[in-house]
Phi, psi and omega in degrees: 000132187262144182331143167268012170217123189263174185284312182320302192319282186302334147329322187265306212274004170302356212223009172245196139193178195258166182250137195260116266246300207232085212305083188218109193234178179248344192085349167293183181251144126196284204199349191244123205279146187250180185286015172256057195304141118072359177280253261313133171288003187260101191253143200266259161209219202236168175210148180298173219260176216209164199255131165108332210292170185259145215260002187291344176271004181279116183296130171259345154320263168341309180280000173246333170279351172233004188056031180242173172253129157245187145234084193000135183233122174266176196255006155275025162231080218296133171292160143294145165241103173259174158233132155264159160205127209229141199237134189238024185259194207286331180321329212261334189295348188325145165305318198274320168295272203295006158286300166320286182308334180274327184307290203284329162299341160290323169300311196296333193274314151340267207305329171254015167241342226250339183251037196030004171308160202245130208228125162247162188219136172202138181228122181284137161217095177069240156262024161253167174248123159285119159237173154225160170206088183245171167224140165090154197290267204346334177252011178299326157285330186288315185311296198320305186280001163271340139319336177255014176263019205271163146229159216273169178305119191298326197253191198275162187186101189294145174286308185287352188274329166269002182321286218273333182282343167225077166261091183312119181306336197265015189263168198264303221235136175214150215205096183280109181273083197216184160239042171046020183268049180234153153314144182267020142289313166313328198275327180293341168286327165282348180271326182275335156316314205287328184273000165284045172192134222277046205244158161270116186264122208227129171247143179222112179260148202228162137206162193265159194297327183296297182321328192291297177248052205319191177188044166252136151232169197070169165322121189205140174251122197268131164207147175285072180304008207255282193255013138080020165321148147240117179247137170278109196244163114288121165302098198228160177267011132287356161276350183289336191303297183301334170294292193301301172327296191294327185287298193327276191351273223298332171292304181321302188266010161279327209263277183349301199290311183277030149268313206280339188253032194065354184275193182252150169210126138254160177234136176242129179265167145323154198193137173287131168046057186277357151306314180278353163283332164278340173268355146305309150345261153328312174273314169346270229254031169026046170270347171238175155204000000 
């Protein structure tokens, strides 16, 4: 099985971190500067020093007894609480989607542990809830693979409906994986669940090259991997017109519904090298920097 991050992958993302969306912090210490950086007279301790970091916070001490760069750390540099939640239900299963979707939950999960920020993960496999809860780069390999041992649920389990009930009260930033394949009463019942709680809420919707562009003509028995529902269709191309018409509608009133209710949303299609397309992406829309 190959890494859902490559060394190249993570090479690049050493030069990023998230930007944190909504001013919710724990008050705890780590690496993601908050808007008092570096005033506070209370010095915490030191982390090594980062390409960007201000050098002026640099111990020259420290650096003549060790030939290293640290830097000071003050207790104004509040750590993150992200949560990821990643949707396992059968819809996901496509190869390229649920490759894609472990990609970006393995990024985000880099990047916030790679800044000491403190990081949960929950995933359904089947009737368990998989979780994690870590802090610090040290745990950045143990996260991959457990995301990349995750597999999608066999039966059916609506993603959204208990979605906000196992949502850790204490995280700031939460990061939703899914592929928006729910009714969209539902997404709007969750997007309004979400705002009783002062958090930055981020949806990342995936989809697969089939989903993008079918290529069925003919006689075909359809079936709904969600309600494993069946229909006898002829495929034809006005009807691929009308699929397309209809999934834009439904992506239009998803991303209308997370505007409306503060939250944030993007969507990723399948792609060649959809890491550096998603990581483009993310900084477009300064969710990294």
């Amino acid at each position: 099985m190959s890494p859902l991050l490559t060394s190249s992958s993570m090479n690049k993302l050493a030069n990023y971190r998230l930007v944190n969306g909504k001013r919710h912090v724990s008050g705890r210490r780590g690496t993601h500067a908050s808007k008092r950086y570096g005033s506070s007279l209370d010095f915490s301790d030191f982390r090594v020093y980062e390409a960007g970091d201000d050098v002026r916070q640099i111990d020259w001490n420290v650096y003549a007894r060790t030939d290293k760069l640290f830097i000071k750390r003050f207790l104004d540099e509040e750590e993150m609480r992200v949560h990821i939640v990643l949707d396992t239900t059968p819809s996901m299963g496509e190869e390229d989607k649920w490759l894609h979707a472990r990609q970006v939950a393995a990024l985000f999960g880099y990047l916030v542990l790679s800044h000491d920020d403190a990081l949960s993960f929950s995933a359904k496999q089947d009737e368990r809830l998989q979780t994690f809860r870590k802090k610090g780069s040290m745990y950045r390999h143990l996260f991959q693979q457990k995301v990349e041992e995750l597999t999608p649920v066999t039966r059916n389990e609506p993603f959204l409906e208990d979605l906000v009930q196992q949502l850790p009260k204490d995280a700031g930033s939460i990061f939703i994986i899914t592929d928006g394949l729910e009714p969209i009463e539902q997404f709007e019942k969750t997007c309004q669940q979400l705002t009783r709680r002062p958090k930055d809420i981020r949806f990342v919707v995936v989809s697969s090259q089939e989903e993008q562009d079918p290529e069925y003509y003919g006689d075909y028995l359809l079936v709904d991997k969600e309600s494993t529902s069946s229909l006898n269709v002829t495929v034809t191309h006005d009807m691929i017109k009308r699929y397309e018409t209809k999934r834009k509608s439904h992506f239009e009133q998803m991303e209308q519904l997370a505007n409306r209710y503060g939250h944030h949303i993007l969507f990723l299609p399948s792609q060649p090298d959809f890491l550096t397309a998603a990581l483009q992406q993310f900084v477009r829309f300064q969710w990294i920097r």
